[in-house]
C-alpha positions, -999 to +999 in steps of 0.1 A: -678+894-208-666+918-185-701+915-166-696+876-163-660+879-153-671+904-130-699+881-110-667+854-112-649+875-093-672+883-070-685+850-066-653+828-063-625+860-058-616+858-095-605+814-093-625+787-094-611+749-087-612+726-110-611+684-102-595+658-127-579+622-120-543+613-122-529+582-144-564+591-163-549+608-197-567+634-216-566+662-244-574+687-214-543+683-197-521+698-228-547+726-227-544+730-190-508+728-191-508+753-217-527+777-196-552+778-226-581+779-201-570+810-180-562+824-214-595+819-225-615+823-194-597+851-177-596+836-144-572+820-118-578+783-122-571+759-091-566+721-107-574+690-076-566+656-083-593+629-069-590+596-063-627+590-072-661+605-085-674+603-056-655+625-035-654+650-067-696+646-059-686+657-019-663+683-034-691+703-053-714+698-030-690+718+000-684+745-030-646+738-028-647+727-069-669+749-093-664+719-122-651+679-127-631+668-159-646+631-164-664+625-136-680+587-141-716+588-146-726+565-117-712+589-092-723+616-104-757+598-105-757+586-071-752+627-059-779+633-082-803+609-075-794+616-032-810+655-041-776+673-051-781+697-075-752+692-099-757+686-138-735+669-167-728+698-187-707+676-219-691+642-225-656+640-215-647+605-229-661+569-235-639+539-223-655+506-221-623+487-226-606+508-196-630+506-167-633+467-159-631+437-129-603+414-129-600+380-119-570+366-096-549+348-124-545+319-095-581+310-099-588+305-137-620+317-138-632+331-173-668+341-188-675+307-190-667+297-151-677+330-137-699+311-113-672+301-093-666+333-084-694+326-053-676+329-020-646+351-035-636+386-017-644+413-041-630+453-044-652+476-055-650+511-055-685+515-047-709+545-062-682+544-092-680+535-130-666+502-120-688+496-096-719+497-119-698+474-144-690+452-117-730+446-108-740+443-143-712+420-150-724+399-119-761+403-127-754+389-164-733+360-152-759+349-124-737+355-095-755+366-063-742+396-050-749+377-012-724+351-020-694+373-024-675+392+003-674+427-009-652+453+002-649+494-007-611+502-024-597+526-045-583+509-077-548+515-068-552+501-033-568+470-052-544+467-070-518+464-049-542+435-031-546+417-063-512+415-067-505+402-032-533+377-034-554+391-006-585+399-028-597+373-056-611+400-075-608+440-082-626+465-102-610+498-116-594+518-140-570+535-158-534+528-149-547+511-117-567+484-143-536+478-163-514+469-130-547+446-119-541+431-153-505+417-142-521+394-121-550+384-137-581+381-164-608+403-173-644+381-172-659+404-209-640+428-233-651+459-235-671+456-267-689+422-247-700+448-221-710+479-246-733+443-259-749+441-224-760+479-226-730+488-204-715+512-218-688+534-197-680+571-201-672+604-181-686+644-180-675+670-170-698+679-142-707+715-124-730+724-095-764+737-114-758+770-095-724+777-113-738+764-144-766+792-140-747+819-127-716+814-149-726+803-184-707+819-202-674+809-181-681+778-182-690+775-218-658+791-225-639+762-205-661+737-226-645+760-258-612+751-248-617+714-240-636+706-273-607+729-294-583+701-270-601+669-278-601+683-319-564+685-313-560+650-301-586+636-324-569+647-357-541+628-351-516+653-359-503+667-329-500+636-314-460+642-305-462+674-293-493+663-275-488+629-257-457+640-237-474+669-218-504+648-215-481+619-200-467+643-176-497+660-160-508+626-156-480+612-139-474+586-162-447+574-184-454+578-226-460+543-231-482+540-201-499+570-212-505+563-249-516+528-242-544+542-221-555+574-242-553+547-267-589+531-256-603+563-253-631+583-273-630+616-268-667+631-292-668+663-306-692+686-297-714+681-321-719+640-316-727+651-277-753+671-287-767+646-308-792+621-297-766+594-286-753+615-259-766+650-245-799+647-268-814+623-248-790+587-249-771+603-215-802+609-196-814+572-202-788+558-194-785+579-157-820+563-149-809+526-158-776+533-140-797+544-110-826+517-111-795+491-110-783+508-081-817+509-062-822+471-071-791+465-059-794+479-025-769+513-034-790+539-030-827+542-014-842+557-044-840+568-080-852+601-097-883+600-118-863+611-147-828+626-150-835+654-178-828+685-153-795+668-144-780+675-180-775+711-191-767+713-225-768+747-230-730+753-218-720+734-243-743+749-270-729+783-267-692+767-265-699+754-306-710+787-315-678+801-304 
C-alpha cells in the first residue's frame, strides 16, 4: 500500500482530480462529502464538475482528471473509438427514464405523429447519452436526420430555449430534462426505449495508464463507491443520505429524490456479471459506435471494444 501510495505521490504530487456532474444525484456524493474516499485512499482528492461527457473525455485526455463518476457511455465511446486510450472501469448507474428528447408542448406531437417533427430545430448535445437516444429515437420513428435543423446545446441551455420557444425540440438530462419537461412531451418512456435496445447508463471512466499504474488506488475508490451505492440501495439510510446527496448536487430534496428516484445504481457483483462488465457493456459500445459512424458522428468504429473495459479494478474492489 505504501508502494502504491508512494507511485501516487510521485506521479500526481499525492492528489488526483476527480470529474462528476451537478443536478446528477448519486450515492458517491455522501461518500465524497464524507471524505470516505481520502479516508480510504490516502490521497488529496480534487472533485470538477462538467457540463458534459465529452469534455470529461478532453479532461483525461490533457491529464488534468485521473477518473469520471458516470461518464455516459457514448462519449466515452466516441474518445475511445477517435484512439484515446481511456477504459470503463465499473457501472455507475442505469437511467433510461432520465436521459430523453422532449417535444415543444405547442406542437402536439406524440409517438404516433413523430413525423411531423421534419423541418423542426433540434438541441442535441452531440457525442452524449442523449444524443445517441435522440438518433435511435429518430431512426425508429423514420425521421430523416436531413430534414431537421440540428444544433449542439448543453441541456440546461436547451432548456432554457425550450422554454422560450426558440427550439421545437431538446434532448438531456437530469434536472435539465425535468425543466425541458415543463414545456413539453417526451416522444417514448424509458421502458419503450430499453424495448428498442436503448438502454442508457454511466461509468466511471479512467485513462488506461492510471488504471495500470494505480490499481490498487483506484480499486480502492471503486471500494468506497460500491460500500455508497450498498448504502443507498438498502434503503435505510435514505434520510441521512438524500440531504448530503441533494446538496453536493445543488439541488433541492424533492428535486433530488425525484431524480435518484429513476436511478439504478448495481452492485458489484451484477457489473461483473454478463449483463454489464462480462461482456453486455462492451456490445453495446460497438452498436453505440456503428450508430454513430452510420450517422455521420464519427469517421470510424473500433473493431471491438474489449480493451476499453478493465474489470480488474473493480475485481479487486469486491475482494476488499
Amino acid at each position: 500500500m505504501a508502494g502504491t501510495q508512494g507511485a501516487m505521490a510521485a506521479g500526481h504530487g499525492g492528489e488526483i482530480t476527480v470529474a462528476y456532474f451537478l443536478e446528477w444525484p448519486m450515492p458517491f456524493q455522501y461518500a465524497k462529502e464524507k471524505g470516505m474516499y481520502e479516508d480510504a485512499m490516502g490521497v488529496k482528492i480534487n472533485w470538477v464538475s462538467f457540463d458534459t461527457g465529452t469534455a470529461m473525455s478532453a479532461a483525461m485526455a490533457s491529464g488534468d482528471v485521473q477518473i469520471s463518476v458516470s461518464q455516459g457511455i457514448p462519449p466515452f465511446v466516441v474518445a475511445a473509438s477517435a484512439g484515446q486510450d481511456i477504459q470503463v472501469v465499473d457501472i455507475a448507474v442505469s437511467y433510461s427514464e432520465n436521459d430523453n428528447c422532449v417535444v415543444s408542448e405547442g406542437l402536439e406531437i406524440d409517438k404516433e405523429s413523430a413525423g411531423e417533427l421534419a423541418g423542426k430545430k433540434v438541441a442535441v448535445p452531440l457525442g452524449t447519452a442523449a444524443h445517441f437516444g435522440f438518433l435511435e429515437q429518430m431512426n425508429h420513428f423514420g425521421v430523416s436526420l436531413d430534414s431537421l435543423e440540428i444544433v449542439d446545446m448543453a441541456p440546461a441551455e436547451s432548456a432554457a430555449a425550450l422554454a422560450q420557444g426558440s427550439i421545437d425540440m431538446a434532448c438531456g438530462w437530469g434536472g435539465a430534462l425535468r425543466r425541458m419537461k415543463e414545456h413539453g412531451n417526451v416522444l417514448l418512456t424509458g421502458a419503450e426505449k430499453e424495448e428498442l435496445g436503448i438502454l442508457v447508463f454511466d461509468a466511471t471512466t479512467v485513462p488506461a495508464a492510471f488504471a495500470a499504474e494505480e490499481g490498487e488506488l483506484l480499486a480502492k475508490f471503486l471500494k468506497v463507491t460500491a460500500d455508497a451505492n450498498d448504502m443507498w440501495n438498502s434503503g435505510a439510510n435514505t434520510a441521512e443520505m438524500l440531504p448530503i446527496i441533494a446538496k453536493d448536487a445543488g439541488m433541492d430534496e424533492a428535486d433530488a429524490a425525484a431524480t435518484i428516484g429513476t436511478f439504478i445504481f448495481p452492485s458489484a457483483g451484477d457489473q461483473l456479471g454478463e449483463k454489464w462488465l462480462g461482456g453486455g457493456a462492451q456490445s453495446f459500445m460497438k452498436g453505440v459506435a456503428d450508430v454513430f459512424v452510420a450517422a455521420g458522428s464519427i469517421d470510424s468504429a473500433l473493431d471491438s471494444y474489449e480493451n476499453a473495459v478493465n474489470a480488474a479494478p473493480l475485481t479487486s474492489a469486491s475482494g476488499m
